[in-house]
N, C-alpha and C positions, 0 to 999 in steps of 0.2 A: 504494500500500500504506500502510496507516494506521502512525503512527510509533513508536518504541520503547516509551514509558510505555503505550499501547495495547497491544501485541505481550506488553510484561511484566503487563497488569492478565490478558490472554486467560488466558498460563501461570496466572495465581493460579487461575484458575477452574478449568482443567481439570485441574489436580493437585487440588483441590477436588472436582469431577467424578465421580473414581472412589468416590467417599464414597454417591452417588447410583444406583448400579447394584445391583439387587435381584434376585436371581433368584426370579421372579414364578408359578413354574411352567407358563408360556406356552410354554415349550420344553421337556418332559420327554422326556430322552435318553441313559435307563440304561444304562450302563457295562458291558461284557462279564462285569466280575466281579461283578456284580450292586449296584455303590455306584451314587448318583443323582449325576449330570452335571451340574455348575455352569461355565454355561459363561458366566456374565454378572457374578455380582458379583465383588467384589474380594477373596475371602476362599479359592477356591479355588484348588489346582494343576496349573493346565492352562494350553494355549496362550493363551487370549485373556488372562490373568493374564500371564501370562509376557512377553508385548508389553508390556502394561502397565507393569510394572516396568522392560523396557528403555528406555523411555521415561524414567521417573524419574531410571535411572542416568545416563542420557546427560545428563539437565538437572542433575544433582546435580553431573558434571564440568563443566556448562559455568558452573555457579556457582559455580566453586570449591570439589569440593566442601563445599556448604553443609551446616551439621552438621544443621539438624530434616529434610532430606531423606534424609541420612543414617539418621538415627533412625527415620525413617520404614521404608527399604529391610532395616535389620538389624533392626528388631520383628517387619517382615512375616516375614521367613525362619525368625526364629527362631519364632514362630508357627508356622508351615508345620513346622516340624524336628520341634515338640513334638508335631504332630499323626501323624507318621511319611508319610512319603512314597508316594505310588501306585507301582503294576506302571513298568514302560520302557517306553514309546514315543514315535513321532518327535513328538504334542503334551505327553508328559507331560518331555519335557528340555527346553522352551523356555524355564521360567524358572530352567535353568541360567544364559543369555548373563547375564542381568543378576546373579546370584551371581557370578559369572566374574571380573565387572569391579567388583563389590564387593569381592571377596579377594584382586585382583590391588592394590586399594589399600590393603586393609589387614591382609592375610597370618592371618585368624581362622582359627585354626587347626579350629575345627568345621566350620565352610567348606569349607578346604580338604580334609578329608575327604572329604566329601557329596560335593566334585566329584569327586577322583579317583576315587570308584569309580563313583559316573553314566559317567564319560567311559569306565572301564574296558569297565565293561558295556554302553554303545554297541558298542564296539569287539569286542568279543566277542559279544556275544549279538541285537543289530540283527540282524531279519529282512533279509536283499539279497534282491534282485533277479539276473538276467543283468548283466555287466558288473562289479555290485557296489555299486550303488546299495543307498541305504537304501530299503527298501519300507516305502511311506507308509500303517504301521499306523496307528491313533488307539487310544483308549481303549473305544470304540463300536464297532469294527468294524477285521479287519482284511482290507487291500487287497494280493491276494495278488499280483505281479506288479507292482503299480503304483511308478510316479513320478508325485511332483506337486509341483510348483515350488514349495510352501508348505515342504515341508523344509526347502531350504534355509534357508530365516530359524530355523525353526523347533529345527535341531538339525544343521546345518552350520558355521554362525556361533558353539554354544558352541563344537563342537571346534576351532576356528580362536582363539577367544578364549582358552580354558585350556590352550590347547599351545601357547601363546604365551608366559602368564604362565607356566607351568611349567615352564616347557622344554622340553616333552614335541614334538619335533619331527613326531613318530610322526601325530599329532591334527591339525596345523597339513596335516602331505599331506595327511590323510585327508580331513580339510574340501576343500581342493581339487579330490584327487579328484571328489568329491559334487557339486563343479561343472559337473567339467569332462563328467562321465558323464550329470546332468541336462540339460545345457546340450545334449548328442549330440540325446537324443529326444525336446524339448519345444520349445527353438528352432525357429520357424517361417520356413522358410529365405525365404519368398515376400516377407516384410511384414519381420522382424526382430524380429517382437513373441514374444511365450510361450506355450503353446498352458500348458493347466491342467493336464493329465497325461498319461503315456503307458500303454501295459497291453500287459504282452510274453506274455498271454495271446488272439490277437490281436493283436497288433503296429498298432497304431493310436493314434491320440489323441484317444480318446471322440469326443464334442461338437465337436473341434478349435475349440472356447472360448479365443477372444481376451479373457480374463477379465480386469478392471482391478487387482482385489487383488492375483491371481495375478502380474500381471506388474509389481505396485507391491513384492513381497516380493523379487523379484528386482533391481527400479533401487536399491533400497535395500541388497538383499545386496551388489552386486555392488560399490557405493564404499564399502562397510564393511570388507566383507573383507581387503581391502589394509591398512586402518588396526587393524583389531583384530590384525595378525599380519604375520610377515613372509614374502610371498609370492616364490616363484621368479621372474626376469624373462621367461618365457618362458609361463611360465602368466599374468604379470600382466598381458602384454602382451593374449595371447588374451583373458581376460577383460573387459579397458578396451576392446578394441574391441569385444567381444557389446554392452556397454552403449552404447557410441557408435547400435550398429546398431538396437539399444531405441530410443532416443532421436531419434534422424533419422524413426522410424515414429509415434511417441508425439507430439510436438509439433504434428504437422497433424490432433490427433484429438480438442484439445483444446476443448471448447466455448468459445461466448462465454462464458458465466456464470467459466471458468476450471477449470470440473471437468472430469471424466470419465466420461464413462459406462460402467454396470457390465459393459456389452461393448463392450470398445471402439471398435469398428468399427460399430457398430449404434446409432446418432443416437436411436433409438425407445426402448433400453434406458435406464433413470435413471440420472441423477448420481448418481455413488456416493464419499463424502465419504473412507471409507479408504481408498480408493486414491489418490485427488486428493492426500490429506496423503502420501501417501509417494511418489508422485512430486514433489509438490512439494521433500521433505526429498531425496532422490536430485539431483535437475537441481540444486536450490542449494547443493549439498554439492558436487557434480560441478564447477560451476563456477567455486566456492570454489578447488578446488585443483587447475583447471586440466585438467582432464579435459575438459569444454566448455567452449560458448563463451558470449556472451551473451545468443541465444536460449535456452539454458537458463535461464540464472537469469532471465529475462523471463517466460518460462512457468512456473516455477517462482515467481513473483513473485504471479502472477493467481492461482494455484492457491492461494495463501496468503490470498489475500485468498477464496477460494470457501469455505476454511476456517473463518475468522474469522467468516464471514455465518452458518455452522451451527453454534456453540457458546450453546448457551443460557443465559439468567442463573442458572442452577444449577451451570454448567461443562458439562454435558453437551451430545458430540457428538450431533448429529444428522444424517439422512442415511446411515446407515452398515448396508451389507447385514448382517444376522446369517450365522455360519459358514457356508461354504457347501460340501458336499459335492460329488465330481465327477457333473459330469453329461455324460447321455447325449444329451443335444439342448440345443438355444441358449435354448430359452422356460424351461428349466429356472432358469437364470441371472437372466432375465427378474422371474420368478416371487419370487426370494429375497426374505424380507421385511427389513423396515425395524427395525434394534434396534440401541439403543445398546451399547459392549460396551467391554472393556479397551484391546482393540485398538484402536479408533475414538479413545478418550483418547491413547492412545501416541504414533500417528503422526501425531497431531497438535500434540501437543508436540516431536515430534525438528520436523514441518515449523516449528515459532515458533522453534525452537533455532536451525534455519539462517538464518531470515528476522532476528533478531536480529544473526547474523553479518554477513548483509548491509551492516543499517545500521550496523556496524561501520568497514564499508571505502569506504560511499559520500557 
């Protein structure tokens, strides 16, 4: 793996990066309420935005937070504030997590507004499912019945983040819950990997899509969780072994190159660069604090470097599927094209955030 002043010149780029994402009209993808769907640059309120920014925050603490990234994360909000906020759903609270962990450091009181009543109106007004799961609306379309493992990161990890900082213990179950009830009908009991969703319309798991993104929002949720809150021993236990059980399946499927294919199980499917970065940030997170062992952070090592090969001298990721809706067969997956996006910048800065720790302690 190439060494620190590399690893720090990567970050400069790919915080740089997001400055290059244009939404080009190559994806037009009107919005239920009739607004047009910016799912690419950096300017709008939605999931791949919302990665994006978690990513900032997380680099903002790991530099202490540094104050132009700071400046950076409280212009974009307040931006976002002036403009008023979209409808609720499980993509339009994602870039709650990164507000969360900006107000939990510095208590803005406009902030903290915005969130408590996002988090209220989750809690009340969230479409469920059976069980109680959050049904995986979007702003495009809603998914009557459905789970799909993108929630989790998506709008399980705010409420686990703001019911943490708040106190609001209420938020911190509920986040669990949303675990442990996903975890019921998406874990693939055969392999240990994540199936992409379930549908208790039919009771089934589509495609039964061994998806890389899909099961990188999860290695990622699953060592966050813990840290952004404080979890029961009995649920953190269940949890730290789903992810062992991840992990023991994930590591023998890891190509030469150090990536991962955008199905996992399927050699024939492409490397797909966000997934790679968030498993890679998962296994060297995990092995950071003792969750695994050293073939995580070994795989997690390659994958850092599979990363670093696809960031181009503009900062921008490459390699990176654009959003991918569930699908009903595996060529579907196949098929997803190739576009740079928030996301793709994100998790590739949490994955140089751990690989920096690394060279930390080696």
């Amino acid at each position: 793996m190439r060494d620190r002043s590399a690893i720090e010149a990567a970050l400069e780029t790919l915080v740089s990066g997001f400055e290059s994402l244009r939404h080009d009209g190559r994806f037009d993808e009107p919005n239920l309420d009739g607004s047009s769907g910016d799912y690419i640059s950096f300017d709008a309120w939605e999931w791949p935005q919302g990665v994006g920014l978690y990513g900032l925050a997380q680099l903002w603490l790991a530099r202490g937070k540094d104050p132009a990234l700071g400046r950076r994360l409280t212009e974009w909000y307040d931006r976002a504030l002036d403009r008023r906020l979209p409808g609720l759903n499980v993509n339009t609270t994602a870039p709650m997590l990164a507000l969360s962990i900006l107000w939990r450091e510095t208590r803005d009181p406009r902030h903290g507004a915005v969130l408590e009543d996002w988090a209220e109106r989750v809690m009340q007004d969230a479409p469920r499912t059976p069980f109680g799961g959050f049904q995986h609306d979007v702003s495009d379309k809603l998914n009557a019945g459905e789970l799909w493992d993108d929630t989790l990161f998506m709008m399980a990890l705010f409420l686990a983040s703001y019911g943490q900082a708040s106190g609001r213990r209420d938020l911190v179950d509920e986040a669990v819950r949303q675990f442990l009830v996903h975890a019921q009908f998406l874990t693939d009991r055969e392999t240990g990997l994540w199936f992409h969703g379930w549908t208790f319309e039919g009771r089934h798991n589509f495609a039964r899509a061994r998806w890389a993104r899909g099961n990188a929002w999860v290695t990622a949720c699953l060592i966050d969780l813990p840290e952004l809150a404080e979890i029961e021993p009995g649920a953190r236990s269940h949890l730290t072994a789903l992810l062992r059980d991840q992990a023991a399946a994930l590591l023998p499927l890891q190509a030469p190159s150090g990536a991962w294919h955008t199905l996992l199980d399927d050699a024939a499917s492409y490397e797909e660069t966000s997934a790679t970065a968030g498993f890679a940030y998962g296994l060297l997170k995990a092995a950071r604090l003792g969750v695994g062992d050293a073939t995580w952070r070994d795989a997690g090592l390659r994958a850092v470097d599979a990363v670093l090969r696809q960031i181009g001298p503009d900062g921008v990721v490459g390699g990176v599927s654009y959003g991918t809706r569930m699908g009903h067969d595996l060529q579907f997956y196949r098929d997803i094209p190739i576009q740079p996006t928030g996301y793709g910048q994100s998790l590739a800065i949490l994955a140089l955030v751990e690989a920096l720790k690394v060279k930390e302690t080696t």
